[in-house]
C-alpha positions, 0 to 999 in steps of 0.5 A, a space after each residue: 536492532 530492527 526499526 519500528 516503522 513511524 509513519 503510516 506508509 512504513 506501518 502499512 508496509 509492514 503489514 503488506 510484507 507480512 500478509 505478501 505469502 498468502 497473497 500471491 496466489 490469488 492477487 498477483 501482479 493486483 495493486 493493494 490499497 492499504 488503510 491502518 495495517 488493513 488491506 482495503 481492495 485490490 486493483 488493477 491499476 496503481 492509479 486506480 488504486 490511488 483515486 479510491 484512496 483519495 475519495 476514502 482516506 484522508 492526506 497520508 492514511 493510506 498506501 499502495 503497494 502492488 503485489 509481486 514476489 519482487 519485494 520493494 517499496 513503490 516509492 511515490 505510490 507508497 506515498 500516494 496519499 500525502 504526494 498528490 496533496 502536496 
């Protein structure tokens, strides 16, 4: 039985891990800011990445995940949203 993701961060996660194919070619090693299942932009830079999801979205509705064939959660960056509010 798989678990169905709760909270935005596992949802967008999710959505990440199922576009990841189609973006390795053109996005590798970019870092995807995530907004409702929906990749929003791709950046540089984590960091960067966190501050457009800060001036955009609000506490905990979005996530940032950098695109690699490696496939693992970023941890704090997946939280941005909801860790640099706390």
């Amino acid at each position: 039985m798989s678990s169905i993701p709760r909270t935005e961060s596992e949802r967008n996660y999710a959505a990440f891990l199922s576009q990841l194919p189609d973006l390795i070619p053109n996005h590798r090693g970019e870092y995807a800011l995530l907004h409702a299942q929906k990749i929003e932009g791709y950046f540089d830079t984590a960091a960067t990445a966190i501050i457009e999801g800060n001036k955009k979205f609000k506490l905990g509705e979005y996530s940032v995940q950098e695109v690699t064939e490696e496939i693992e959660s970023l941890g704090f960056y997946s939280y941005a949203g909801v860790a640099l509010h706390a």
